[in-house]
N, C-alpha and C positions, 0 to 999 in steps of 0.2 A: 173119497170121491167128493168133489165140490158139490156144494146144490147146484151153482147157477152154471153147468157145463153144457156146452154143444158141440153137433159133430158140421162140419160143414164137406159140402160133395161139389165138385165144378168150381173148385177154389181160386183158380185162376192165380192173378198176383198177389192176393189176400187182401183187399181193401175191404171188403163187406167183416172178413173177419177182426182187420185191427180196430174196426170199428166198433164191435162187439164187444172184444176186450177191452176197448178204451171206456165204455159202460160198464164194465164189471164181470161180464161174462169171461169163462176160462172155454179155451179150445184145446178138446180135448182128439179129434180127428180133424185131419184135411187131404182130400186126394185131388186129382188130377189126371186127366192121359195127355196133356201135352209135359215132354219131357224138359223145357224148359222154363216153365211157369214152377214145376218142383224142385228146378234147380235156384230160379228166386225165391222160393218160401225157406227153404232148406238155408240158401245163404246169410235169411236173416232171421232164422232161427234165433231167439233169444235176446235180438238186438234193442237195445235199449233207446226208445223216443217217448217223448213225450213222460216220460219216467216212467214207462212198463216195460217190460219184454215181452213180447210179444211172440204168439207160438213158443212160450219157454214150456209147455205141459202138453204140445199136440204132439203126436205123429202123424207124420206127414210122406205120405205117400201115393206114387204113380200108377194109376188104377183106373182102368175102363167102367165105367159104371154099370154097363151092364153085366160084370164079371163078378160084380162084388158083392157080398153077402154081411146080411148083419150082423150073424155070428161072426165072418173074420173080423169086423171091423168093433166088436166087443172083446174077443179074443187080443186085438193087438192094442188095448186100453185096460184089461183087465175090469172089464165093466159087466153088467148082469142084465138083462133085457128089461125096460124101464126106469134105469137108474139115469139116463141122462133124457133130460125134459125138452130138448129142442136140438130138431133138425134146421141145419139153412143151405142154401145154394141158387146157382143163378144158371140153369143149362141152357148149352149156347142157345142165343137169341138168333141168330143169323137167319134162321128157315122166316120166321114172322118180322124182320126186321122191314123197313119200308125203305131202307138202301137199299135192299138186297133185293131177291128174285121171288120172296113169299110163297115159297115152296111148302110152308106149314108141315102136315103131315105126310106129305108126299116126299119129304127130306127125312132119313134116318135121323139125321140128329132133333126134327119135330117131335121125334115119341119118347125121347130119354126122359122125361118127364115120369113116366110109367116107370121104371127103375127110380124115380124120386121118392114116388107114393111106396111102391113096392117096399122098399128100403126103410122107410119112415115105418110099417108094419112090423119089419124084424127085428126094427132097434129097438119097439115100444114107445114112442116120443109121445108128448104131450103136446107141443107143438109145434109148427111147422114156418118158415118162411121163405119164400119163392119169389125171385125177383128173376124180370123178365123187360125188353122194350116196351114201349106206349102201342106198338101197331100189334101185338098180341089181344088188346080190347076188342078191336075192331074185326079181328081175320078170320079167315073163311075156315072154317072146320068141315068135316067129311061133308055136311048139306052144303057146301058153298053158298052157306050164309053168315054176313059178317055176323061177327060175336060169337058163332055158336065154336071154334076151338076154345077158348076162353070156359064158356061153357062146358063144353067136355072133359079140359081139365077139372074143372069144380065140380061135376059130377063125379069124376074119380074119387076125387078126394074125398069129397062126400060118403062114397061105400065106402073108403077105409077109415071112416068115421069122423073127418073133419070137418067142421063148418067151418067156411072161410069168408072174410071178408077182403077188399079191395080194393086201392087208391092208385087213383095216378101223383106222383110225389118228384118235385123240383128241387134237385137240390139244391139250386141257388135261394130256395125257402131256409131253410139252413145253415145256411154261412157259407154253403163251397160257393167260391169266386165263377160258376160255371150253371151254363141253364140247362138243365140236365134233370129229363123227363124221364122219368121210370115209371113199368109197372109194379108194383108192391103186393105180396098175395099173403095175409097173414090165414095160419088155418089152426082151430083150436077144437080141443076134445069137452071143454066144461061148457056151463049153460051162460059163460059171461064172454061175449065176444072181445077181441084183441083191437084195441082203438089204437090209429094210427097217432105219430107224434103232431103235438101242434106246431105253427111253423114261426118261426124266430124273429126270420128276413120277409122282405116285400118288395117291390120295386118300386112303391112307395110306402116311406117310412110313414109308423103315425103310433102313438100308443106305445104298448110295448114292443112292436112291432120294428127290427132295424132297416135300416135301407141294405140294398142285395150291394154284394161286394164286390167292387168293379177289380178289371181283371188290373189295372194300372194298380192299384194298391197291392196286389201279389206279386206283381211282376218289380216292383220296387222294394219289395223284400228280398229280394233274391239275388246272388252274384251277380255280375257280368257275364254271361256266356260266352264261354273260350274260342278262341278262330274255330278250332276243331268241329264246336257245336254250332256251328251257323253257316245257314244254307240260303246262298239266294236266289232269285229266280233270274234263268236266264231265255235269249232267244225270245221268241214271239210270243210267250207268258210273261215276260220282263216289261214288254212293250204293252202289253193290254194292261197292267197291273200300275202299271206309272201313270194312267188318269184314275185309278179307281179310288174311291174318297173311303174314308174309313166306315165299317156294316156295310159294306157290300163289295161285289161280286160279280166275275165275270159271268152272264149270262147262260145260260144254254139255249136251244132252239125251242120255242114254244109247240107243244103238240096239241093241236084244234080238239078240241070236244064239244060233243054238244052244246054244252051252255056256257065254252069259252072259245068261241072261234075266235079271239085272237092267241089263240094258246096258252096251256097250260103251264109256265116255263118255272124253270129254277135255276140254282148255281152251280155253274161246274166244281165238280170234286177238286176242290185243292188249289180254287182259283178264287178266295175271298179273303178280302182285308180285315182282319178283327177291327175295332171298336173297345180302344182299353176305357172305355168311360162306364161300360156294361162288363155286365159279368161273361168270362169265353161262353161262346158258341160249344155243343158238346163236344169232346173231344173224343173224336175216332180210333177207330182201331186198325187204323193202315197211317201210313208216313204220310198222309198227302194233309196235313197240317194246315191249320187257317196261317195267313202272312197278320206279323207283324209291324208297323211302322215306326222302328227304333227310333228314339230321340236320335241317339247316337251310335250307333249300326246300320243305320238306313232301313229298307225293306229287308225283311229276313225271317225264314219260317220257323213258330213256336218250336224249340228244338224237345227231346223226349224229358231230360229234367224239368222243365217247365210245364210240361204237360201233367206231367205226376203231381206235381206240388198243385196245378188249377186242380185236380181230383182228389186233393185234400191231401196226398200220402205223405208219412214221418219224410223230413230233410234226411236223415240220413238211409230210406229205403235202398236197394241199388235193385234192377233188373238185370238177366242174364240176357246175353244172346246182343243181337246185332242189332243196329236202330232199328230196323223194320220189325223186329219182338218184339222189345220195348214199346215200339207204341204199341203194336195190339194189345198186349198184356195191360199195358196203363189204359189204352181206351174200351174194354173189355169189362175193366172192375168199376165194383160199385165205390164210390167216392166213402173212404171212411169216414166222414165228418156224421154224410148220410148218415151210416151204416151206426153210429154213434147213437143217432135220435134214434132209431129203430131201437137202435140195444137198451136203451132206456127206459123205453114205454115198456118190454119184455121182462127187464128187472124186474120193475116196481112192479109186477105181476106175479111175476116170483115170489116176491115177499108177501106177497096177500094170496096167496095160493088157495083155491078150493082144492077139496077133497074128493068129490064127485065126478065123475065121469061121462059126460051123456050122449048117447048114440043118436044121431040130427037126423030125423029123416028126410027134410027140404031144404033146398037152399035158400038163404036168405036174398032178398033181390039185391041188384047192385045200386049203390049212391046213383041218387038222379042226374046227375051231371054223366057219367061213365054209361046210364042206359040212353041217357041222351045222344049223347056222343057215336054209339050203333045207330040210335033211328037213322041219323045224319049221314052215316057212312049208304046205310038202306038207302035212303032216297038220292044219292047222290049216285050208287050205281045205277038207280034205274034210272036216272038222265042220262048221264056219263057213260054207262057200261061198255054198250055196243060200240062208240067211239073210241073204244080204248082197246078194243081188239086188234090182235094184229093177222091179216088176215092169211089163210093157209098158205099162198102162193107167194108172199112177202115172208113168213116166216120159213117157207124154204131157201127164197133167195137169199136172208142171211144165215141160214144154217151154212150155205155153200161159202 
């Protein structure tokens, strides 16, 4: 059995995990319930990038998390309860996303988390990592007050014995070509907490610090993309898109709030021109892809190999399924480059291992920035809130 082995759960396409292994960790589990994400890990079983093979020592299998038990998943590794020292996984983000509808726990898929913890108890882990979006700091847990889901996670964790600590982390701090805001939840059983990595890139260079890695330098790595893969816009998206300058975007309607009666507005989904001089915008997990302004292709949308390679993944990864998998699968996972820094600081942890084990009875507070960042969302509902209601007789007429 390796020392530095992990099981990962919510594996999705594997990039948290190549990442892991590209630092030195072995994967020794990975599951999944979508059947075509195990049909990508499965196909690149063993595939050689970067000079590893990667997933060459997991099993990897299609598994509902709340189905799974830490006996089978010892059982199908031949492992013994506390011989593998770290759990990781990212369960879906969609419920607390701020694309989305912030369903939080009112979404089945908000409480899989509890199957995270639960599961981290059966295997015996030493430690834990949990990655999740940015609008998880902020969301509303059972008091419908921001921060406290966040909270309630870290108290779980807390009974089944972990102190955790927590960043928000860019991977464009890192070298991915992309500005991609996660949250990172590290959770550890000894008395030395788990420091996050320090960060590489900057948006401005200085020191040892490099400048963030604009998207035009990856995108001139890379072939030509075939007719096949190139999509352009047409009809009355074609015609808005032909004034629009590069970083930005067709508008949407502004919605008045209290202390923005000229409204609130942002970019329609899938109607913004990249900016190859900046690192990509993050990339999603539905087809509706930023446009790019080919020298020599004209306008045409980031096609799904491009989108993999801005999220750092091996040249030769391949996804299963149809464009519209691929991208969710690619905009889904965590960027292995990330996933690399992470696996790093976790190594060299490894190798200086205590012995000790200690049961935390409080939590540690959060970095001042991150408790900051709740006050902010606080006062911003109580100006904003009631504006932002949609009101009974309006929320029937769109139900109809």
């Amino acid at each position: 059995m390796h020392s530095s082995s992990f099981i990962s759960l919510f594996t999705g396409a594997g990039g948290l995990d190549i990442g892991l292994e590209s630092a030195g960790w072995v994967g020794r589990y990975a599951s999944d319930v979508d059947p075509i994400t195990i049909q990508t890990l499965k196909a690149n079983k063993g595939i050689d990038g970067d000079g590893r093979r990667f997933f060459e020592h997991a099993v990897i299998e299609e598994k509902d998390v709340r189905h799974l038990t830490g006996a089978h998943i010892l059982r199908a590794i031949g492992a013994k309860r506390g011989e593998i020292p770290l759990l990781v996984g990212g369960p879906p983000c969609q419920s607390w996303s701020s694309a989305g509808r912030q369903k939080g726990f009112d979404d089945p898929r908000g409480k899989l988390f509890s199957d995270f913890v639960r599961l981290a108890g059966e295997l015996g882990v030493r430690w834990i990592m949990f990655e999740n979006v940015r609008g998880l700091l902020t969301a509303r847990g059972l008091d419908g007050r921001p921060g406290s889901a966040l909270e309630l996670i870290r108290q779980e964790l807390l009974q089944a014995g972990f102190q955790t600590n927590v960043a928000l982390l860019n991977a464009a701090d890192y070298g991915v070509p992309q500005r991609r805001v996660r949250l990172i939840v590290f959770g550890y059983k000894d008395t030395e907490p788990l420091e996050f990595p320090v960060t590489t890139h900057g948006k401005c260079s200085g020191g040892r610090v490099k400048p963030w890695v604009p998207l035009s330098d990856l995108l001139a790595s890379l072939p030509t993309p075939e007719e096949s893969e190139i999509i352009r816009p047409t009809g009355a998206l074609a015609v808005q898109l032909s004034g629009i300058p590069e970083g930005s975007g067709v508008k949407s309607p502004g919605k008045k709030e209290t202390t923005r009666p000229g409204g609130h507005w942002g970019y329609k989904q899938g109607a913004f021109v990249t900016d190859p001089s900046k690192p990509a915008r993050t990339v999603t997990a539905n087809s509706q892809q930023d446009w790019y302004r080919d020298p020599a292709l004209g306008l045409r949308r980031l096609c799904p190999r491009e989108c993999a390679a801005i999220q750092s993944f091996p040249a030769g990864w391949t996804f299963a399924g149809k464009w519209v998998d691929q991208y969710r699968q690619i905009g889904n996972a965590v960027p292995p480059i990330l996933g690399e820094a992470l696996g790093r600081v976790l190594i060299k942890r490894r190798a200086n291992e205590r012995s000790d084990m200690v049961r935390h009875k409080q939590l540690e507070p959060l970095p001042p920035k991150l408790a900051a960042a709740i006050r902010y969302t606080e006062r911003d509902n109580l100006r904003n809130g009631e504006s932002r209601m949609v009101a009974p007789d309006r929320r029937a007429r769109r139900a109809a």
